[in-house]
N, C-alpha and C positions, 0 to 999 in steps of 0.2 A: 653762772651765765646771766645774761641780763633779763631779769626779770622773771625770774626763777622762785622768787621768795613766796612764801602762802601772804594772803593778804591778813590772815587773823595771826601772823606769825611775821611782823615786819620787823629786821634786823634794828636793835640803834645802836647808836653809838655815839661817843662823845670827839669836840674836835677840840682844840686849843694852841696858842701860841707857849712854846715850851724852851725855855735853853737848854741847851748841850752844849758837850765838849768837842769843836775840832778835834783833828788830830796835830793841828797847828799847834795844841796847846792853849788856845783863847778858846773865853768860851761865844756863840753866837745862838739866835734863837731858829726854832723849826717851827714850821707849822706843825702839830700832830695829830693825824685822827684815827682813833683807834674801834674796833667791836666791842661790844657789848657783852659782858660774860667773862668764863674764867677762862676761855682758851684752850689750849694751844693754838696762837694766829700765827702764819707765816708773816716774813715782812716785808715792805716795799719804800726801799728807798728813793725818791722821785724829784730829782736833780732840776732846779729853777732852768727856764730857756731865756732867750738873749730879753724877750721885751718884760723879765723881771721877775720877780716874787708877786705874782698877780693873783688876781679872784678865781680866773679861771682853772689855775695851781690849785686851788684850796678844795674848789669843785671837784677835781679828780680826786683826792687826797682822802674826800670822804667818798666819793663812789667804791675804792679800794679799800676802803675802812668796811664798807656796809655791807660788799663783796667778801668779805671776810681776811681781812688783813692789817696787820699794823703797817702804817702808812708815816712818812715823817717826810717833808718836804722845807732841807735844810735852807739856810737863807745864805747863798754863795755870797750875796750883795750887800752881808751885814755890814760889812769894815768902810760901806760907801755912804755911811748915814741914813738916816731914816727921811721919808717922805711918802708921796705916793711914786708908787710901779715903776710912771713913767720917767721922775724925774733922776730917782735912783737910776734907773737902766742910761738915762743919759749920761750920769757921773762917770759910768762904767764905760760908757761910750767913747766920751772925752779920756778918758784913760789908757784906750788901744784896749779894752776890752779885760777880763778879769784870769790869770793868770791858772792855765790846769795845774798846776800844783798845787794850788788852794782849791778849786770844787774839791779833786781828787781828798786833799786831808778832809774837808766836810764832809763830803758823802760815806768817807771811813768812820769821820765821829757819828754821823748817823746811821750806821750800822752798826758802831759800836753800842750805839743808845738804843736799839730797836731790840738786841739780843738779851738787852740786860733788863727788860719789860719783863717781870711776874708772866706773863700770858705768852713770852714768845715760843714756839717751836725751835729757834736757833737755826734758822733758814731766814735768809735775805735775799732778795732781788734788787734790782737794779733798770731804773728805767729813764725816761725825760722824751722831750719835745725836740726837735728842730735843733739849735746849738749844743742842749742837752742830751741830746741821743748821741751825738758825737760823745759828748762827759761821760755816757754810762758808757757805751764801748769803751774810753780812755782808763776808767775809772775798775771796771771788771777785770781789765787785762792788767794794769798794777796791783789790784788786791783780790788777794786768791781765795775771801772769805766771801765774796760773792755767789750765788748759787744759782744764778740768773738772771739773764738781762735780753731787756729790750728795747730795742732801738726803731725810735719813731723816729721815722725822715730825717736822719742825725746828718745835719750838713758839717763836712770837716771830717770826715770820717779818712776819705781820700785828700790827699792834701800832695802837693808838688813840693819841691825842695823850698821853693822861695815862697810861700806859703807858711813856711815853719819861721817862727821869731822868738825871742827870748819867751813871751809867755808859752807860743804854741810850742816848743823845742821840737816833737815828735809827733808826725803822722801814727793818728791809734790804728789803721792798718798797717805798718810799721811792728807793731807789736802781738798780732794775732797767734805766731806762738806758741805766746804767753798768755792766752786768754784758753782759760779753764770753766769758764762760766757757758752751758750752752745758749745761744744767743737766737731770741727771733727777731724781725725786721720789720717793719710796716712802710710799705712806699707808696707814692703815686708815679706814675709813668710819663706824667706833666709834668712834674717836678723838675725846677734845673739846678737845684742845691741841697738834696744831691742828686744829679742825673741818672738815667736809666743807665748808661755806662757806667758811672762810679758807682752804682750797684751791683752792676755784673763784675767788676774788678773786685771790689770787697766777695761777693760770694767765690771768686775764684779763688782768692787770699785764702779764703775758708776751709776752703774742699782740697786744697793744697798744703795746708796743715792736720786733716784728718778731723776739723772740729763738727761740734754737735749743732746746726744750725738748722733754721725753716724761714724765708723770706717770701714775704708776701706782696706782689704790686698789685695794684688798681688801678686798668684805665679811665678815662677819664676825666682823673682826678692827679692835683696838682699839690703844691706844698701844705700844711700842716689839714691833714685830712679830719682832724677831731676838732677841729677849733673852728664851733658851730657860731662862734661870735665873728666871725672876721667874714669879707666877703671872696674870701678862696674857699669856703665851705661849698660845696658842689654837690656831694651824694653820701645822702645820710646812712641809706645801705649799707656804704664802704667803710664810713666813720663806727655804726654798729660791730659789722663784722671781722674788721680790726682791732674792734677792741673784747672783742670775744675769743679772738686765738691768740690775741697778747697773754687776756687771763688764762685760757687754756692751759698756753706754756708755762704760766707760773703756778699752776695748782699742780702741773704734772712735774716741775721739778723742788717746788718748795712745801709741797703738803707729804 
């Protein structure tokens, strides 16, 4: 929990830019930040969102590392060149966007590379931001070696027919299931991507396949409720508190 640590006892941990292997077969690089010590960490796979492979990524990546977790935040947006954040997230833009079947193989190679860490427990999670919350739901409910996930504000979760394109083929509520991982939610009630309706539709998708879920809204508060950098940050309460039953969920299904 946050801020839990003795102060004569403060966690470290090291962070680094590291390659792996897709499951694409190519290799691309992660950011990786891991704890300190011999372990056994759970792990946290943490799926880039649409504005990039950014700072803010790296930020959480070692808050989950300090927290006690191996953390690897694959780079969806290798094969779009190097640059900064923004210019990459444009290539991808101009592209019609980056295709789920490639996060999907990354997030696989970085579960594959999180379990095969000296320190792992062999328990992985599955998380991300806004486009990427959609990814983890998409990405849990095709690989079954997930062990949890959660879905921050995943816009595209619910998706219309004509919504779906060669990249998107499949609504990931479409797919629930097939989703073996139990899943928690972080929403705001302001939000309109995904709306307070395409939350209640996904939770009924849920509860009508028998799965293991817990969905959290906050009034008040509107889309990406953790991204203290942006000016939709509104209540930091909410941004705490959601981020302490995210970890919850993952210390109670991956430790």
């Amino acid at each position: 929990m946050w801020n839990t640590f003795s102060t004569d006892a403060v966690p470290g941990l090291s962070a680094r830019l590291q390659p792996m292997t897709s499951m694409m077969g190519d290799e691309i690089q992660a950011y990786v930040a891991t704890p300190d010590g011999p372990g056994p960490f759970p792990g946290v796979v943490f799926i880039p969102h649409a504005p990039g492979f950014d700072e803010i990524l790296f930020e959480y990546a070692r808050r989950w590392a300090m927290h006690g977790f191996n953390t690897a935040v694959p780079n969806i947006f290798f094969r779009y060149g190097a640059g900064s954040a923004d210019d990459v997230a444009a290539r991808v833009r101009s592209d019609n966007g980056i295709a789920d079947a490639s996060v999907v193989a990354d997030a696989h190679g970085a579960l594959t590379f999180l379990n095969a860490l000296p320190t792992s427990n062999g328990k992985v999670g599955v998380t991300g931001f806004c486009s990427a919350g959609r990814h983890a739901v998409l990405t849990a409910s095709l690989v079954p070696e997930f062990n949890a996930v959660a879905d921050c504000w995943g816009a595209g979760v619910v998706q219309s027919p004509e919504q779906t394109n060669e990249k998107r083929p499949v609504a990931p509520i479409d797919l629930t299931p097939q989703l073996n991982a139990p899943i928690i939610g972080i929403f705001g009630n302001e939000d309109t991507g995904p709306s307070p309706a395409q939350v209640n539709q996904h939770e009924e998708a849920l509860q009508a396949a028998g799965k293991t879920y817990m969905f959290h809204r906050y009034d008040g508060v509107g889309h990406g409720i953790w991204y203290y950098d942006r000016p939709n940050y509104k209540q930091p309460a909410a941004a705490i508190d959601g981020w302490n039953k995210v970890e919850d969920w993952f210390n109670q299904y991956l430790r």
